[in-house]
N, C-alpha and C positions, 0 to 999 in steps of 0.2 A: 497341261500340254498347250505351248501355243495356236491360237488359228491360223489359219494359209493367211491373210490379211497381217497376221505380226509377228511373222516368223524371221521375214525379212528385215526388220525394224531393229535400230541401232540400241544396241544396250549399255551399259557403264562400262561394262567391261570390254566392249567393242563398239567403239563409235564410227560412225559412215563418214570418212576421209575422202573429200573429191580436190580434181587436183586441176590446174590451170589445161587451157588446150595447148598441146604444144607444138604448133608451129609456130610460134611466136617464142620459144625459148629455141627450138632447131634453128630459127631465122636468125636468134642474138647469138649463137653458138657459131656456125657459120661464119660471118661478119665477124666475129669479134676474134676469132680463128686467125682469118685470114690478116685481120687487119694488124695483130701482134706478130704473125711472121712476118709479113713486112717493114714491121720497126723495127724488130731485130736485125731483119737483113739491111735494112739502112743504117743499124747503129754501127752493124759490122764493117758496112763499106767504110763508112764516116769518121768510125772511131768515137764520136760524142754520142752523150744519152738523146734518145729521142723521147718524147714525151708521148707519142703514138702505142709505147708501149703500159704507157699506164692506161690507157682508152682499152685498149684490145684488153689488157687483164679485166678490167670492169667489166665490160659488155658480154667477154668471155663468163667471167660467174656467173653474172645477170643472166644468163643461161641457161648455165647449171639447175641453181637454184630455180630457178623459173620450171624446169623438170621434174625438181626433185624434191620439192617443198608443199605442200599441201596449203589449197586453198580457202575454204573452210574445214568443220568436221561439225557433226549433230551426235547431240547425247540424246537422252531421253527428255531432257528438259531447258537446252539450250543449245543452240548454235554459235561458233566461233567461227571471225572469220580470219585470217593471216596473213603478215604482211609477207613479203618477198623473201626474207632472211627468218623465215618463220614462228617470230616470237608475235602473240596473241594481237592484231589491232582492236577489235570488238567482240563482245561478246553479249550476244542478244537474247534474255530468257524468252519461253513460253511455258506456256501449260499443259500442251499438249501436241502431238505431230499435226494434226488435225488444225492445228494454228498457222503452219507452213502453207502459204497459198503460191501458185505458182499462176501471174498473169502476164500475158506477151512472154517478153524476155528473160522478166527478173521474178526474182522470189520476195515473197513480203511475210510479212510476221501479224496477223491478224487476231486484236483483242475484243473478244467477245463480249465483255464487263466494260470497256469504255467506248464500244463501238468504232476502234479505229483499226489501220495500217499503218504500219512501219514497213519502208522499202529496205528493203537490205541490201549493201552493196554485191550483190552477186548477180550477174547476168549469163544468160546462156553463150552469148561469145565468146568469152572467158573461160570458161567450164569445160573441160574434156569431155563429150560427147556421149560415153558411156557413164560418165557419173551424172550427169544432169535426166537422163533416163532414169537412173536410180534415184534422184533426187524426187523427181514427179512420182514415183510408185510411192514412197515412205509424204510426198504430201497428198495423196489421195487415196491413202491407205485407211484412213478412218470412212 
């Protein structure tokens, strides 16, 4: 039976998925909204393609995706972190949760045997507010 201390903690079969904050995907979403009905209604006045409407589809995803994509995710023995369009950018082993240090803003990956830090690109800015909560409980779970 697990302890109260790792009952919480990410398993193979369920990894801890944290996801961007999003008002910076509602902000692209927004904008990117408005700014394709706009080019549509200008194409419609105009008759000619506007190019406004390829901006607004981009920005428009960028959006989305920014919602709807996960950030990192933690196994038991490695963290991954994700680009925008959610195929793998890094993936950073450890040995242990307990290797996850969280100082100021960001999360670092800390080696016991070679005495170093590895920053990892994850900052609390970024991070939806309720996962980076969860992110600190599973690194100061040991």
């Amino acid at each position: 039976m697990p302890s109260q201390n790792t009952a919480h903690l990410p398993t193979e079969e369920h990894h801890f998925k944290a996801y961007r904050t999003p008002w910076i995907g509602i902000v692209a979403l927004i904008i990117g909204g408005i700014n394709l009905l706009l080019a549509v209604w200008l194409m419609l006045l105009e008759g000619i393609f506007n190019s406004g409407t390829i901006t607004g589809i981009v920005v428009t995803a960028a959006g989305y995706l920014w919602l709807t994509r996960p950030y990192f995710a933690i196994a038991p023995n490695r963290l991954t972190v994700y680009n925008l369009i959610g195929s793998t950018a890094k993936r950073h082993p450890f040995k242990a949760f307990s290797d996850l240090k969280i100082k100021g803003t960001y999360l670092y990956i800390e080696d016991a045997v070679e005495i170093s830090s590895e920053k990892v690109n994850i900052t609390q800015r970024l991070t939806k507010a309720t996962d980076w909560e969860k992110l600190k409980t599973i690194a100061f779970a040991t």
